[in-house]
N, C-alpha and C positions, 0 to 999 in steps of 0.2 A: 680785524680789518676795518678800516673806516670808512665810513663812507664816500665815495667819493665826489668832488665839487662839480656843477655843472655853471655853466655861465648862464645863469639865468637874466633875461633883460625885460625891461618895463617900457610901455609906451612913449615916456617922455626921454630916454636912454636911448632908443632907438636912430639909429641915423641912416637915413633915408641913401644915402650917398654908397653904402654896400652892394656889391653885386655877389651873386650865390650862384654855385653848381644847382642847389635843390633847397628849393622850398619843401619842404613835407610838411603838408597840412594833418594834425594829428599826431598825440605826442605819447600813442599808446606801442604796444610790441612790436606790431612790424614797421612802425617809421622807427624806433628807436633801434633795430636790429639793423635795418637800411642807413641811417644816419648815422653807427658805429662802424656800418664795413665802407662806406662812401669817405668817413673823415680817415681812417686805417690807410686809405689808395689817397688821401689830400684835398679831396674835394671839400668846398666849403658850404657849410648844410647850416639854413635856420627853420626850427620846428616852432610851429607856433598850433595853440590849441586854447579852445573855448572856453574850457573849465578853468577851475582856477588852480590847476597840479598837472605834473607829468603822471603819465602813466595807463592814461587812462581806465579801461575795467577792472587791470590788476592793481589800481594805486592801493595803499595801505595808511588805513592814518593808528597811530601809536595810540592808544586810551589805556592808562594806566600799567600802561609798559607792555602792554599785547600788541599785537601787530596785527590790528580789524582789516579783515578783507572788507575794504568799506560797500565795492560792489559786488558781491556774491565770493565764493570761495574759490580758488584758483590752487588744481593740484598737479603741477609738472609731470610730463608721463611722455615717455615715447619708448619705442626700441631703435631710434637713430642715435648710433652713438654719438655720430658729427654733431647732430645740433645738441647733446646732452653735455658732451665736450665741450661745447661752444658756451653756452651758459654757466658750466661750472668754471670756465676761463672767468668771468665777469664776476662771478661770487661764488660760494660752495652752497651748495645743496643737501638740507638734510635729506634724512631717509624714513620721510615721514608715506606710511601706506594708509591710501584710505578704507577704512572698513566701516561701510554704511547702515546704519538700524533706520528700519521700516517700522513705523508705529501703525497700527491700523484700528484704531476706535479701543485702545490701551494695549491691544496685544502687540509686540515685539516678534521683528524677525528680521533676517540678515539680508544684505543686498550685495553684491547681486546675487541673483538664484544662484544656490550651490545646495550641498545636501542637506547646509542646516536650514535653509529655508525650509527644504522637501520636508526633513522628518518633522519639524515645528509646523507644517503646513497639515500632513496626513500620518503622523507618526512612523516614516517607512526609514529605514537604518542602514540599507543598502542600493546602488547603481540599478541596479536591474530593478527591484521596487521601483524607483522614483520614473524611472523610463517606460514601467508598465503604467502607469497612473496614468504621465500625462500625456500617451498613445493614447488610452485610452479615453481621453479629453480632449482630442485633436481631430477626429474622425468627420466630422463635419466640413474641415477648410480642407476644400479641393483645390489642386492645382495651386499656379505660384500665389502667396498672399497679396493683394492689391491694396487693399490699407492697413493702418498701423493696429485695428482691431484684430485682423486676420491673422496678421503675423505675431500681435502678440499669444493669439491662442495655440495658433502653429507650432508655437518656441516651448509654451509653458501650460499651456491647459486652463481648461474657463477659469478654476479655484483659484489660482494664481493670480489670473487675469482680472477677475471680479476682485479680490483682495489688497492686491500690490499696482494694478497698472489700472485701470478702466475710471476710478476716481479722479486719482492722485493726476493722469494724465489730461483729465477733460478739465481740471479747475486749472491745470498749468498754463493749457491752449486754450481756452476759452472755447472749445468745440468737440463736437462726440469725434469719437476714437474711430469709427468708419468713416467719419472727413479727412481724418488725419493721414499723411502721406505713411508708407509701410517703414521705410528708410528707419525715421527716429527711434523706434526701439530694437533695429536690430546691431547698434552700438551697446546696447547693454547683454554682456556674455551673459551665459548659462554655463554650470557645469555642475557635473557628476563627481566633485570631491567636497570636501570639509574645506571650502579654502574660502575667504570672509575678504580679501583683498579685493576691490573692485575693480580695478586696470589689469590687465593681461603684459602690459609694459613692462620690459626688463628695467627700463630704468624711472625711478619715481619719487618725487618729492619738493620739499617749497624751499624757497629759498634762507640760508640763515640769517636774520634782521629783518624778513619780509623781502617786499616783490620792489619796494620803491629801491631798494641799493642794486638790484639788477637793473629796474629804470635809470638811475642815476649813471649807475659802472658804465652802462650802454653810451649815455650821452655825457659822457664826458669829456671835455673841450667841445662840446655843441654847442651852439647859441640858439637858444628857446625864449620864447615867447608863449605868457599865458594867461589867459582872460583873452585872449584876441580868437573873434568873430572872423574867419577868413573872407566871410561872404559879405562884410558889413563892407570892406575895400578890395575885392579882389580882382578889378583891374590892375589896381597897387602893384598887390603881392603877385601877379601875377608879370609884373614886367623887372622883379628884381633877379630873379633867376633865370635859368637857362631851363632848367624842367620842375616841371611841377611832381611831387607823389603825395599821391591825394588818399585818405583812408578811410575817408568819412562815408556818408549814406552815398550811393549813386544817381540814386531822385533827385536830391536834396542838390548835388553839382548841377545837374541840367534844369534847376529850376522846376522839379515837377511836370514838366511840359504833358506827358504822357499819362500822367497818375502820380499816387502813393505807390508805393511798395508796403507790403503791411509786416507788421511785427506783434512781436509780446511782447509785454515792458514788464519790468517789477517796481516792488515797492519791498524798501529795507526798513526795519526797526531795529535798532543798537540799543539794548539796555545794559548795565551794566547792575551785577550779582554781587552781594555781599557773602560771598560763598565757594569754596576753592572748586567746586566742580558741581557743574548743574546736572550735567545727561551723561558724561561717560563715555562721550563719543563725539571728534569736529562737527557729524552731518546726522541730524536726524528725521527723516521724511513720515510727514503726516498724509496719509494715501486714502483717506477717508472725504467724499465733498463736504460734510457739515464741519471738518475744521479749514477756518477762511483760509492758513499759509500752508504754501506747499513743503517748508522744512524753515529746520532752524540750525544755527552755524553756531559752536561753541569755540573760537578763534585760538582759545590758547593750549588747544591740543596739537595746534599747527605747528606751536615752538617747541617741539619733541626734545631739541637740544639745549632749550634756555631753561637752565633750573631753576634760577629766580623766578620766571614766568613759572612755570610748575607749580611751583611753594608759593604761591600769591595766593591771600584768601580770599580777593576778587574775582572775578571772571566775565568777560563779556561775551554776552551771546545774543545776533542778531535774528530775526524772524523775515522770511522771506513771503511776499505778497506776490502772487502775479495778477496784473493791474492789463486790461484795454489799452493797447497805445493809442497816443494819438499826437501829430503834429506836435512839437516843445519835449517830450517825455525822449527819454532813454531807449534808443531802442535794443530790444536784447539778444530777441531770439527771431530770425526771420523767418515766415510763415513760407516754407517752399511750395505750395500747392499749384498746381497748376497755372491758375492765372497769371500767379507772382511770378515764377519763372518762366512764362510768357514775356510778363512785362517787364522780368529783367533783361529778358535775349534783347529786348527794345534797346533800354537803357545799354547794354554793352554791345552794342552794333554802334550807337552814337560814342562810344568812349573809345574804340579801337580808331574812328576818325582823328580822337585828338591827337597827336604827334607829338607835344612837348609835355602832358598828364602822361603820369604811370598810375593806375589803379590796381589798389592791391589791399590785403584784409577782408576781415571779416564782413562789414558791412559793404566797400566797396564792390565786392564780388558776390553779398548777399548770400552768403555761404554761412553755414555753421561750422569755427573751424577750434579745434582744440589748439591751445597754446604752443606746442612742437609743429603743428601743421602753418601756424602764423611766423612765426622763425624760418621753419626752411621753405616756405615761399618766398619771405622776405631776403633768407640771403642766395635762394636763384635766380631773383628777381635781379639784385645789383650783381650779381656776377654775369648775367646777361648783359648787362650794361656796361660793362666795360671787356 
């Protein structure tokens, strides 16, 4: 399958003299899922975005025939058939599973907890073992957990918790694991078998050719724009359409007025290997504070079905930083604590005012949302809409 064309257009191509259904600010998954089911119904939609590619956090750039998740690694996962259906309409999907190795100061161990964690952790071989251990390491958190310390011992017991989560988490967030909200580690399962797959999702995997031929399929007969600052002219852009869908920060639309909203950022290093296989595995996490990156991404275990890629005696694998945001940086991960969603209830009291903006996505709603949860928001977003 080829990829397919999108109309991409440039500033001085641009003719002012078009009127649009929808501007969508933001040329990442949910404007491209919105602007695929809005053009499907005839509406006519221009995305236009800062960077200089569609795609946003899933884009993919090609280095030596791998398919680099340029901004951290993206692994397809739901149990909704509809949106799995939906995307393998656009491209096929391998069946690529992710099985995570935990490095902890050289020692190796499987993510998520399952029994080979347990017996690699305390040498125990069976269910009942591993369940008498970490009862036994949980006696202390009374009642429901209240922060992400609590719950992580609740789940798995201090040894676990000191080993695999209490580091690895504080250099991620840039804050101890009793500030952190309880929420973020109870998306990572536990379980009582030998099973080294880290989603619970029936269905899972990346796309074949990478994530940019889903971007592309999606915006196909779209008209995009990119290097364009929406904020730089958005009186403009804001009188060429009829509605606006905006994806971007929600501070950042209302001018800050109220505050920042805070975040995590990262920082990526792409090296490239003279060497068909470096770690043996896409995702390896260093859970230890004295190493600076919280994992590294070996990209061409992603193309499970490209044998060329396979049999390459190059390999690129990038190293993941988590960096202090601030104002210009990427934001990645939004810090839910208290204040912030305070001050987002702020920010989305003033958005539900706007009438012609739909806000939707990850950062507009300041939500952490897995790639199937930015899809089927996005297409009951425009099904609302019409």
């Amino acid at each position: 399958m080829k990829d397919c064309n999108i109309q991409l257009l440039t500033s001085n191509k641009y003719s002012a003299m078009k009127r649009y259904d929808y501007l969508l600010v933001g040329a990442g998954l949910y404007n491209a899922v919105f602007a695929y089911m809005a053009r499907e119904q005839g509406k006519r939609c221009l995305v236009i975005d800062r960077r200089p590619h569609l795609g946003g956090n899933v884009y993919c750039e090609c280095i030596e025939g791998i398919h680099v998740h340029k901004y951290g690694p993206h692994i397809f996962h739901t149990n909704n058939k509809a949106v799995w259906d939906f995307v393998n309409r656009i491209v096929p999907f391998n069946r690529f599973t992710l099985q995570t190795v935990a490095n902890y100061k050289g020692h190796l161990y499987n993510l998520p907890f399952n029994m080979n964690t347990f017996y690699r952790m305390w040498g125990v071989g069976t269910p009942v073992e591993a369940m008498r251990m970490i009862k036994s390491q949980c006696g202390s958190i009374d009642g429901f957990p209240t922060n992400l310390e609590e719950q992580a011992i609740s789940l798995v017991g201090y040894d676990i918790y000191n080993t695999l989560i209490k580091e690895y988490t504080e250099k991620q967030w840039g804050r101890a694991c009793h500030e952190l909200p309880a929420f973020i580690i109870r998306r990572l399962p536990v379980r009582y078998t030998y099973d080294n797959n880290y989603f619970n999702d029936l269905y899972q995997g990346v796309p074949e050719g990478g994530y940019n031929r889903l971007i592309n399929g999606l915006l196909q007969g779209v008209e995009c724009l990119t290097s364009c600052d929406y904020f730089e002219k958005k009186p403009y852009w804001d009188s060429i359409a009829d509605k606006i869908v905006y994806s971007g920060a929600i501070d950042e639309y209302f001018g800050y007025v109220h505050g920042h909203l805070e975040y995590r950022s990262l920082r990526f290093v792409h090296n490239i290997h003279q060497t068909g296989n470096v770690q043996g595995c896409a995702i390896m996490n260093y859970t230890d504070n004295a190493t600076p990156y919280t994992r590294t991404v070996e990209h061409k275990h992603f193309d499970i079905n490209n044998r060329p890629v396979q049999e390459s005696p190059v390999t690129v694998v990038t190293t993941e930083y988590p960096v202090q945001w601030i104002k210009g940086q990427e934001p990645y991960y939004p810090i839910n604590d208290d204040r912030n969603n305070r001050l987002y209830e702020t920010y989305r009291a003033m958005a539900v005012r706007e009438q012609r903006v739909l806000f939707g996505g990850r950062l507009a709603e300041y939500k952490y949302y897995d790639m199937t949860d930015v899809v089927e928001q996005s297409m009951k977003r425009f099904e609302n809409e019409i």
